[in-house]
N, C-alpha and C positions, 0 to 999 in steps of 0.2 A: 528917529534921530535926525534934528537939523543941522546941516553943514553948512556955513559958509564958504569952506576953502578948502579945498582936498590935494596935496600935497603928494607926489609920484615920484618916485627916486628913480632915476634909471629911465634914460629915452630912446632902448631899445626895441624889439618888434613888443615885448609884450607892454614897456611900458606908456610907447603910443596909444597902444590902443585902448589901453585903461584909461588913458588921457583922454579917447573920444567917448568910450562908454559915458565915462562922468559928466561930460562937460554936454552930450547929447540928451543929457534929464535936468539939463539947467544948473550946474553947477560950474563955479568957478571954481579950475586948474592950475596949477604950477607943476612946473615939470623941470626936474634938473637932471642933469648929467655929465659925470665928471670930466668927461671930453668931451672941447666944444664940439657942435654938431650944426654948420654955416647953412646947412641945405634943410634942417628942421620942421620950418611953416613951409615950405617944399614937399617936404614928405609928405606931412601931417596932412596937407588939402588934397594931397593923392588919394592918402589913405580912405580920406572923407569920402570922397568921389567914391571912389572904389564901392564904400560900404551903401552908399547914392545907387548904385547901379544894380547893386545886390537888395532894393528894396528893405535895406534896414535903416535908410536917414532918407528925410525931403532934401531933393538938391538944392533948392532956392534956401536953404538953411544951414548950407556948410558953411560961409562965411559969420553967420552970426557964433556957431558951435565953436567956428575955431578963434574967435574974438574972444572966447571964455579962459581959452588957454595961455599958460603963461609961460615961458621957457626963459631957464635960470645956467649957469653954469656954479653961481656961487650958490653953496650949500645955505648959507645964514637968509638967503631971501625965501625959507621955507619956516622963520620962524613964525609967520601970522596962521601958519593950518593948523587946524584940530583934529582934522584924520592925516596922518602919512601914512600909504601906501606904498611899499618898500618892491621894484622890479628889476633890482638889479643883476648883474650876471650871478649866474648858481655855483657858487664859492663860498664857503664860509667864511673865509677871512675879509674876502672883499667885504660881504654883508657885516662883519661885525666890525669893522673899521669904521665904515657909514655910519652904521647905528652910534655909534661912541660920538663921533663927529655931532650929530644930528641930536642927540639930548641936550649935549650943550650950549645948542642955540633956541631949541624948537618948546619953549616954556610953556605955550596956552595948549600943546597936543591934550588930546581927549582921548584918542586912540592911536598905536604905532601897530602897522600890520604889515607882515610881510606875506607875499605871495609864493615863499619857498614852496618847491617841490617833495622836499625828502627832507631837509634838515631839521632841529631839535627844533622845536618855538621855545624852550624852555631854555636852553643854550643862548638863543639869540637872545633872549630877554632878559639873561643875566648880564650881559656888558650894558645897560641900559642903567635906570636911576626909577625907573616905575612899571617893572615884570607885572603887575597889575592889571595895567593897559595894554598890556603886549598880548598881541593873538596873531594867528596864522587866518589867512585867506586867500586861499589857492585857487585862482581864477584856471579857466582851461582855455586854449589859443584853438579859436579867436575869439575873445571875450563877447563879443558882439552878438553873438551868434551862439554860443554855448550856457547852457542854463545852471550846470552845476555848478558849485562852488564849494569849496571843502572847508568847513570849518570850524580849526584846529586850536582847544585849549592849550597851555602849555599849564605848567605845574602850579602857576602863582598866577593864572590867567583869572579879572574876577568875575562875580557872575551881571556885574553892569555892563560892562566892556565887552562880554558875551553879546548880552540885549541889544547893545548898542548898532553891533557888526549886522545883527540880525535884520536889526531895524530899516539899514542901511542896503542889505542884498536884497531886502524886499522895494524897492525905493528902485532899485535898477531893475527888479522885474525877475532875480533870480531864485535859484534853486536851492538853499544851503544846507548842508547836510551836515550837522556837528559831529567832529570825531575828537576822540582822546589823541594823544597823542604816541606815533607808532609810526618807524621808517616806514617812506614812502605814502604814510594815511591808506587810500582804498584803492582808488585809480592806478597809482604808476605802483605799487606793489604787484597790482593783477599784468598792468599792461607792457612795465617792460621785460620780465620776462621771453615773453610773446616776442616782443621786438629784435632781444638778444638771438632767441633761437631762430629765427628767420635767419638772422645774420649769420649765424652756424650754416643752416642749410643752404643760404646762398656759396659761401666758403666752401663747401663739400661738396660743391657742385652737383647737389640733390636737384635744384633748377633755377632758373634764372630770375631775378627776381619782378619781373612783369610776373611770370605765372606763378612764384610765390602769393606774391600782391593779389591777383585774380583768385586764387584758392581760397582765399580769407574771404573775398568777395562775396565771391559766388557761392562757397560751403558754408560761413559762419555768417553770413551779410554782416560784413563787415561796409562801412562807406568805402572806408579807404585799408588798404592793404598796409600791413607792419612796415613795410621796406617804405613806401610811400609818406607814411606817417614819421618816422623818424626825421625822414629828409626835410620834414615841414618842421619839427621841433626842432631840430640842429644835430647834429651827429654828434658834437662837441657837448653838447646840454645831453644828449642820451647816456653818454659813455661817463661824463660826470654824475647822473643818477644813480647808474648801473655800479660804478666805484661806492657813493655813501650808501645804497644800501647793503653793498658786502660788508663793508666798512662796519655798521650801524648792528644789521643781524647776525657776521660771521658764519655767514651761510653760503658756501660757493656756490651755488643756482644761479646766482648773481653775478656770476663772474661774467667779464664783458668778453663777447668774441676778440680773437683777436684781428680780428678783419675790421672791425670796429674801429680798436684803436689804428691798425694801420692806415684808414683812410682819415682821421683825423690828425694826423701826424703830420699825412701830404695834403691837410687846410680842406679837405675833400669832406667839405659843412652840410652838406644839404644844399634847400631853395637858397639859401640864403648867400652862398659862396657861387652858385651856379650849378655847381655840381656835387653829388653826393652815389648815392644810388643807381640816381637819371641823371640827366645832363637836362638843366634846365637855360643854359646859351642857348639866343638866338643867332640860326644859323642863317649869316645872307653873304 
């Protein structure tokens, strides 16, 4: 599949960096997001650096990668893409707002993909005008750096738009693994479980969550521990998984600790707020 222009909705942690994936295999970016965001091509050449340092980009080639990228606030400047990649916050109603928005500008799309985690494809591609083209492609954080890729038919998904996505995860070098469609697909069905009940046994004062963390380590080789791993995804984004797969299956297994929710209550995100789990402030 050749692209010209690759279209990202959502210029949050996952949608930057969807934004350097693509634009780092030579593709021209647009990236919108419905709050401005002044500090942006600030982040963005951090981010670069970052992935420079981590041996997955040439340094002397951040500058060119992030000249690829384009940053929009108005939705109608994504009508020249033929892929959009949808990364917006994990909300249904946000995402089908977007979407409704985004048909009625975006006339040449070839494909509309979202990167949901849990939600219907088949849902989201009915507020749309061509369920056809609509597929799921659930990247894992940090796309960069993660080979899998989920991806998810929805009911009226066709079998072009399949080929086409296909075509496209090989092009960036990845993994994709087609599934039907089913709350939470294969990953966050198996893995937030795991994360919920950590957050149980941290709450029960079974043990603290460093040696929660370490136990997964060292007993399952795990990289990184449940408790760890939440904090990196958002606590906010976990405990909204955890709700649409209850939601979805009607199966309590799913029920979110309530330790969960009371640390998202008091903004208490993860990496991303500072503090979650760990305390990620620097202390001077």
């Amino acid at each position: 599949m050749k692209t010209t222009t690759v279209g990202i909705l959502g210029a949050g942690t996952m949608g930057r960096q969807l934004a350097l994936l693509f634009a780092s295999i030579n593709v021209s970016v647009k990236i919108w997001n419905h709050r401005y965001q002044p500090n942006f091509h600030a982040e963005f050449a951090r981010l670069a650096l970052i992935q420079s340092k981590l041996g997955l980009l040439e340094k002397d080639k951040i500058t060119e990668i992030a000249g690829r990228v384009n940053y929009t606030n108005e939705l109608a400047d994504m009508s020249g893409c033929e892929l959009i990649l949808e990364a917006v916050k994990e909300d249904k109603d946000v995402k089908i707002n977007t979407f409704r928005q985004l048909v009625q500008i975006a006339s040449e799309l070839r494909i509309i993909a979202t990167n949901t985690s849990t939600l219907s494809i088949t849902a989201l591609a009915s507020v749309t005008d061509r369920p056809a083209q609509f597929i799921g492609l659930h990247f894992f954080n940090p796309p960069m750096t993660m080979k899998l890729v989920e991806v998810i038919k929805g009911e009226l998904t066709s079998d072009e738009t399949l080929q086409s996505a296909l075509e496209m995860m090989e092009l960036l070098g990845k993994q994709p693994v087609v599934l039907p469609e089913t709350p939470g697909f294969v990953v966050n069905r198996l893995l937030f479980p795991m994360i919920n009940e950590a957050v149980f046994l941290l709450s029960e004062g079974v043990a603290d969550a460093k040696t929660i963390d370490n136990c997964m380590r060292m007993g399952a080789n795990h990289p990184m521990g449940p408790l760890e791993l939440a904090d990196l995804i958002g606590l906010d984004v976990c405990l909204s998984i955890l709700e649409t797969l209850m939601e979805e299956t009607g199966d309590g297994k799913y029920r979110p600790a309530p330790l969960l929710k009371k640390y998202v209550r008091a903004g208490k995100l993860g990496k991303k707020a500072g503090v979650g789990f760990y305390s990620y402030r620097q202390r001077g």
